[in-house]
MDAnalysis code that builds the backbone (N, CA, C; Angstrom):
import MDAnalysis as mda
import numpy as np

u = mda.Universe.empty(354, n_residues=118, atom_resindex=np.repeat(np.arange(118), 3), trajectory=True)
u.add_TopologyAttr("name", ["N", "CA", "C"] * 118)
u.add_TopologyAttr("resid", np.arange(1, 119))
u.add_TopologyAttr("resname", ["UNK", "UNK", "UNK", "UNK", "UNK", "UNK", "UNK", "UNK", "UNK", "UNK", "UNK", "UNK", "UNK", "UNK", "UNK", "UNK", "UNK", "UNK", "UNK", "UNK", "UNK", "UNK", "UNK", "UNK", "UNK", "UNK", "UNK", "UNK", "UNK", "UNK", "UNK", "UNK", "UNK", "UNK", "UNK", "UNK", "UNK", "UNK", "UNK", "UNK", "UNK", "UNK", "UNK", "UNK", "UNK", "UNK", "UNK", "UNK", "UNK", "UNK", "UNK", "UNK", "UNK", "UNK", "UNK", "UNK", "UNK", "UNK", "UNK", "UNK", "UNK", "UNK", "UNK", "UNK", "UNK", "UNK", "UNK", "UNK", "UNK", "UNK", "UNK", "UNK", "UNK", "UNK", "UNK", "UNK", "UNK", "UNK", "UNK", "UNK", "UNK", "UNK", "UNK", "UNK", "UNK", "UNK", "UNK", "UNK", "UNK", "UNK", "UNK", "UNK", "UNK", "UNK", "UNK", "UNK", "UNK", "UNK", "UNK", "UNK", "UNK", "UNK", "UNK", "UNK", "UNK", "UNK", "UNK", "UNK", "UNK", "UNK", "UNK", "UNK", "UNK", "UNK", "UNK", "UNK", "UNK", "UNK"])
u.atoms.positions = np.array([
    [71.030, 112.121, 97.490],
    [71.878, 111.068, 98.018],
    [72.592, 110.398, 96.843],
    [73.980, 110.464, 96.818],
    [74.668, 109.955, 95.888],
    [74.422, 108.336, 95.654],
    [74.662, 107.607, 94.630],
    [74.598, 106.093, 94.369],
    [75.979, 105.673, 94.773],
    [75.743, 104.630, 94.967],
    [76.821, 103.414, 95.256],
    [77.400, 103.133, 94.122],
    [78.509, 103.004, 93.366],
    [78.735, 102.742, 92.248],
    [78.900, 100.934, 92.424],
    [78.605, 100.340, 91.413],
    [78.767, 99.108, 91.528],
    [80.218, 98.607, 91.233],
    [80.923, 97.578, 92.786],
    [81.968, 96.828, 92.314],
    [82.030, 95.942, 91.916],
    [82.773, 95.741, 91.155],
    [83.033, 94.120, 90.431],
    [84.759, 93.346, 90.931],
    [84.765, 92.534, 90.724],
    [85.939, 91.751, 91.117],
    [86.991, 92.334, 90.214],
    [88.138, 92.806, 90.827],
    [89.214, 93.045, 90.016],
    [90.077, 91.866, 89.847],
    [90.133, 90.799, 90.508],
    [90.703, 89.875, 90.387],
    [90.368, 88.260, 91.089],
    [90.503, 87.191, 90.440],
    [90.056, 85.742, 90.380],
    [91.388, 84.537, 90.885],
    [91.273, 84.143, 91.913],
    [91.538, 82.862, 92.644],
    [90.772, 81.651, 91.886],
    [91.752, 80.968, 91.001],
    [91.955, 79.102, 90.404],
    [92.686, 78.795, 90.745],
    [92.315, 77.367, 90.563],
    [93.490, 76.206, 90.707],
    [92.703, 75.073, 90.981],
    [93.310, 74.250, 90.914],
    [93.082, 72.515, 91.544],
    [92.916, 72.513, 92.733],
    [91.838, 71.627, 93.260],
    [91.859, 71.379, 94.348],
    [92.927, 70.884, 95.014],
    [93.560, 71.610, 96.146],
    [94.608, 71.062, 97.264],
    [95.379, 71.788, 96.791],
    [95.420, 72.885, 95.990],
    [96.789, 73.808, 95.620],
    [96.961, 74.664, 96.004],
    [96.225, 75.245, 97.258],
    [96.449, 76.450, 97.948],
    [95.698, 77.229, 97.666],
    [94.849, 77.520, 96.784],
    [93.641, 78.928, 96.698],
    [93.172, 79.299, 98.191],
    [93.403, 78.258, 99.075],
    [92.129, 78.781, 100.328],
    [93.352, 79.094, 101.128],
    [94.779, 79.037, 101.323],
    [95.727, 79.304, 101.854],
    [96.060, 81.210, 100.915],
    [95.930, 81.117, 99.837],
    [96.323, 82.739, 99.170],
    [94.899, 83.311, 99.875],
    [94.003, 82.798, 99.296],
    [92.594, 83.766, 100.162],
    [93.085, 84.171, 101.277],
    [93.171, 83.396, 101.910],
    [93.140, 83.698, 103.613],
    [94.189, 84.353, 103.653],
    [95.337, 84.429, 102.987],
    [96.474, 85.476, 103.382],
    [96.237, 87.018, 102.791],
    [95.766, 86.901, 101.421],
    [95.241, 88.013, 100.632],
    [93.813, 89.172, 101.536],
    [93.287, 88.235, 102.317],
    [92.613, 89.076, 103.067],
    [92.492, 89.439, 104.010],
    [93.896, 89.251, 104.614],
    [94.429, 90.087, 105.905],
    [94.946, 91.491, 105.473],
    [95.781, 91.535, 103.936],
    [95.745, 92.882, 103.470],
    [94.804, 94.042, 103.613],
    [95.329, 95.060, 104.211],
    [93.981, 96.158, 104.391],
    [93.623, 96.921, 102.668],
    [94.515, 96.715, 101.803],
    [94.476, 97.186, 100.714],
    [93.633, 95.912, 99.874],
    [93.278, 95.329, 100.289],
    [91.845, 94.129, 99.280],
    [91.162, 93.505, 100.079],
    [90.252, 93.761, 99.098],
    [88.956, 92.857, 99.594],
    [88.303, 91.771, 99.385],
    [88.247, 90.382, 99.901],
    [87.935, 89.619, 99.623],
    [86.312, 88.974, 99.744],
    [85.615, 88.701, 98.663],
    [84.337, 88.722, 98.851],
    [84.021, 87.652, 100.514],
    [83.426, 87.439, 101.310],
    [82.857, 86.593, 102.645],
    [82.758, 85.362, 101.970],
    [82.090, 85.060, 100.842],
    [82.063, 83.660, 100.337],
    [82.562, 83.394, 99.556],
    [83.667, 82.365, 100.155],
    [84.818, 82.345, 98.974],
    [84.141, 80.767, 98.206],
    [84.300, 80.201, 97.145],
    [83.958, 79.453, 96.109],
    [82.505, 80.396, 95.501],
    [82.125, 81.221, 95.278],
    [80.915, 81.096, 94.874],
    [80.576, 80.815, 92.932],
    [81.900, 80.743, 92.313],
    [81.671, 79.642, 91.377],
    [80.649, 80.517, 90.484],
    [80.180, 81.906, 90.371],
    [80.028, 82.310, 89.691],
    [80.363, 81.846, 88.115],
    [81.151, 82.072, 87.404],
    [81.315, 81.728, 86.276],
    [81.350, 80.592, 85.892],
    [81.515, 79.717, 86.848],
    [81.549, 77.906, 86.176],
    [80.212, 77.467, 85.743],
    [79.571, 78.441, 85.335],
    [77.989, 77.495, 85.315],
    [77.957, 76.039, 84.391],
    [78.958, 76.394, 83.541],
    [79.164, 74.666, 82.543],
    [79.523, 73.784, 84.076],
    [79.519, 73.588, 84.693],
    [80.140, 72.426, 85.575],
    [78.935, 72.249, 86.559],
    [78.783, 70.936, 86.718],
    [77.788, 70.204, 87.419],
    [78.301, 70.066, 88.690],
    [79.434, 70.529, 89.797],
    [79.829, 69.644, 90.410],
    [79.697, 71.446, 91.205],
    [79.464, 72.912, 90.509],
    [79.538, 73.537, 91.217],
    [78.495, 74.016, 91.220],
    [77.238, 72.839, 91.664],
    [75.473, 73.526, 91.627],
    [75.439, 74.773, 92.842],
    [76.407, 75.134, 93.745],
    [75.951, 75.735, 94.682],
    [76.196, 76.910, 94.133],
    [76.814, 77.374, 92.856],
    [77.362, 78.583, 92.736],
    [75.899, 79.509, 92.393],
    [76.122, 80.870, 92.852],
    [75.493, 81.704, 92.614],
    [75.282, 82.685, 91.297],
    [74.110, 82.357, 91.105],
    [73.344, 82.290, 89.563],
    [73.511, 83.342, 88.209],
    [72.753, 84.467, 89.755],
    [72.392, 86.232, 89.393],
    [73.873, 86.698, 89.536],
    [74.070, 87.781, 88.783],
    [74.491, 88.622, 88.573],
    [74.878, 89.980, 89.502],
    [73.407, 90.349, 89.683],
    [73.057, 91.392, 90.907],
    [73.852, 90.749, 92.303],
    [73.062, 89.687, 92.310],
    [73.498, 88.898, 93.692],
    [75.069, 88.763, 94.184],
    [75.583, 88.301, 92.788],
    [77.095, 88.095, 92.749],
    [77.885, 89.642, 93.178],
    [77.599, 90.583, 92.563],
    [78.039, 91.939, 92.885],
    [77.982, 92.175, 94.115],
    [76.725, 91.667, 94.587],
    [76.638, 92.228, 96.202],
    [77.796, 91.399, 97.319],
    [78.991, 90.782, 96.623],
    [79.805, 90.178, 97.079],
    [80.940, 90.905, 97.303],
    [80.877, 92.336, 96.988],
    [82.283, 93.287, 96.664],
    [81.215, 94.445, 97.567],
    [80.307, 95.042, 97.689],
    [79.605, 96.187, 97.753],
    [79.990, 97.001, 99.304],
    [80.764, 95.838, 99.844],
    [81.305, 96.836, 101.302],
    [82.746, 96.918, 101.026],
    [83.380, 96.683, 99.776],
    [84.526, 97.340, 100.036],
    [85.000, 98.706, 99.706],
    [85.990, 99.065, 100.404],
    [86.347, 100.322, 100.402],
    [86.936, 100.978, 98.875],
    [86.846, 102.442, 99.043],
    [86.561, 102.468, 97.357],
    [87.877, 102.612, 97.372],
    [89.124, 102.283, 98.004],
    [90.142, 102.168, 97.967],
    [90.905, 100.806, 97.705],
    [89.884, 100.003, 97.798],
    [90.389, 98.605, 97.906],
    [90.303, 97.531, 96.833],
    [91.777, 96.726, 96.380],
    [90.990, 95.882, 95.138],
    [90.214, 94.788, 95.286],
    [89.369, 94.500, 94.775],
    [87.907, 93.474, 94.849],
    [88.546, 92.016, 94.346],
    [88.216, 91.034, 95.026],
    [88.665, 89.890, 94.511],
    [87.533, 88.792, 94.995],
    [88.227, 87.422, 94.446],
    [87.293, 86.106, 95.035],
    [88.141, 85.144, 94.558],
    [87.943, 84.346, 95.235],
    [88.403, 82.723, 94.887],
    [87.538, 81.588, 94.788],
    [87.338, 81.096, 93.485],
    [86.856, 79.590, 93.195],
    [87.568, 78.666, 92.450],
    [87.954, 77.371, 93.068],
    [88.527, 76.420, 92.562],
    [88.176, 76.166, 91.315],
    [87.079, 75.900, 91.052],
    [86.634, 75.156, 89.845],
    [86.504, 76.265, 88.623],
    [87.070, 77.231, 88.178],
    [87.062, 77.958, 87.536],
    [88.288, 77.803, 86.330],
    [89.426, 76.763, 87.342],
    [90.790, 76.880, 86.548],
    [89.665, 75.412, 84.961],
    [89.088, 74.456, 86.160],
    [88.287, 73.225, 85.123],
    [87.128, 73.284, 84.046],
    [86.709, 75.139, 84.503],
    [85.391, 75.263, 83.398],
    [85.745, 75.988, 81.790],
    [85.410, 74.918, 80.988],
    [85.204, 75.741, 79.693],
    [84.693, 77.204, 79.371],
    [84.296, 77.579, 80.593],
    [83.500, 78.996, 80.161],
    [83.837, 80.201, 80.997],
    [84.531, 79.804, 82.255],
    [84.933, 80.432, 83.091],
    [85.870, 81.758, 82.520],
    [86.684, 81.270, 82.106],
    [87.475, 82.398, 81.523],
    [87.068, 83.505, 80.568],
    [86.621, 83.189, 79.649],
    [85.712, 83.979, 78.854],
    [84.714, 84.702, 79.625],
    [84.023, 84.454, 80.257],
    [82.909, 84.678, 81.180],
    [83.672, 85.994, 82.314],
    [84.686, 85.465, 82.747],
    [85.183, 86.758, 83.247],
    [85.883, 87.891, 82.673],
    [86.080, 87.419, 81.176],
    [86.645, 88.703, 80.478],
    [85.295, 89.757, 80.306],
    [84.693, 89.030, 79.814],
    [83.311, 89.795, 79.539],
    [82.891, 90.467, 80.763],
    [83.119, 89.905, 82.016],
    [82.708, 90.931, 83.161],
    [83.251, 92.014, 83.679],
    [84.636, 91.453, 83.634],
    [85.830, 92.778, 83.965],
    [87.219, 92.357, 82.846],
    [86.796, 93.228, 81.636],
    [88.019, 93.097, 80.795],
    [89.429, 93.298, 81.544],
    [89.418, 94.033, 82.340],
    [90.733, 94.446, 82.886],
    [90.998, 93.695, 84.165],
    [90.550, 92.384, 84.613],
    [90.810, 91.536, 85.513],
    [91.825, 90.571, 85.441],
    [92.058, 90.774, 86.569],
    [93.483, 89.548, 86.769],
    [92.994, 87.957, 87.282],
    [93.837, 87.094, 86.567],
    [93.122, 85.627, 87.190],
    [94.566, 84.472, 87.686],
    [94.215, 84.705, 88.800],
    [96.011, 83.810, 89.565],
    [95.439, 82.440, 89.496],
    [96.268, 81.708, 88.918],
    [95.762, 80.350, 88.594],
    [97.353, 79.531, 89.682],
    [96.697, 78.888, 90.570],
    [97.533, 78.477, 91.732],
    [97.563, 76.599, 91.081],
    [98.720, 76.269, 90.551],
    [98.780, 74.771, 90.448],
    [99.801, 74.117, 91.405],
    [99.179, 72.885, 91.222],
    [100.298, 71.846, 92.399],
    [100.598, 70.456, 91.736],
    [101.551, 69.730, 91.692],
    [102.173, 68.681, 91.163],
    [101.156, 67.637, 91.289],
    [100.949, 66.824, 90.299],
    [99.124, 66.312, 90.538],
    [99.624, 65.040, 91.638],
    [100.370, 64.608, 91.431],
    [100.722, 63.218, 92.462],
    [100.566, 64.114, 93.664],
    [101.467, 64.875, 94.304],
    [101.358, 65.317, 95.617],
    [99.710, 65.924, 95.890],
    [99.097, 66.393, 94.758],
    [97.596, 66.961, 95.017],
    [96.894, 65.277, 94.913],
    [96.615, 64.364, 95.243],
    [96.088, 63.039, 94.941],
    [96.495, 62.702, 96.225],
    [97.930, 62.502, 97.118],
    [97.926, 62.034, 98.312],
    [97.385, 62.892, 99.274],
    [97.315, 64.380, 98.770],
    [96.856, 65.581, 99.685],
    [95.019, 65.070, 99.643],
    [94.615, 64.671, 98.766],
    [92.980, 64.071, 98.265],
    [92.926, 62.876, 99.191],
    [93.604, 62.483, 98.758],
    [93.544, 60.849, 100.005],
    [93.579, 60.850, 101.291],
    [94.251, 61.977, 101.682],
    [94.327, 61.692, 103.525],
    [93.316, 62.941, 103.732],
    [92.680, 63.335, 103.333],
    [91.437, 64.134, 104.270],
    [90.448, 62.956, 105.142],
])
């Protein structure tokens, strides 16, 4: 029985909160050509940041976030807090040198009234 080869994310969703990452997700994974991991923030790489304790720790675990996509398909995820971590970036070169990272910004005044009226 052949192995599963392990996927990794070919590409990374940042930005500021209220700048659209969860609007590109959600459009990016109606594409039949990518795959978007089921849990989007999981904040993998921010481990410097206190504010993203929920992110997921392991490694193994994190992979198993790509493992049903098609071996045709490019692997992605989106976490906000990745554009704010000191380590984030580095952290994903080291995982997938050849990864792409779309960093989604928004005019900070209009992201502050977009903060205020939730």
């Amino acid at each position: 029985m052949p192995v599963k080869q392990i996927r990794k994310a070919d590409f990374f969703i940042a930005g500021m909160p209220r700048s659209g990452t969860t609007s590109l997700y959600t459009y990016l994974k109606q594409h039949p050509g990518i795959y978007l991991s089921l849990y989007k923030e999981p904040h993998f790489f921010s481990k410097d940041l206190t504010q993203s304790s929920y992110n997921i720790q392991d490694e193994e675990i994190y992979n198993t976030l790509f493992a049903h996509a098609g071996d045709q398909q490019v692997t992605g995820e989106g976490s906000v807090w990745y554009l704010s971590s000191k380590k984030a970036a580095l952290a994903i070169k080291e995982y997938n040198p050849q990864a792409r990272i779309i960093i989604m910004l928004r005019n900070p005044v209009d992201m502050i009234y977009s903060l205020h009226s939730l």
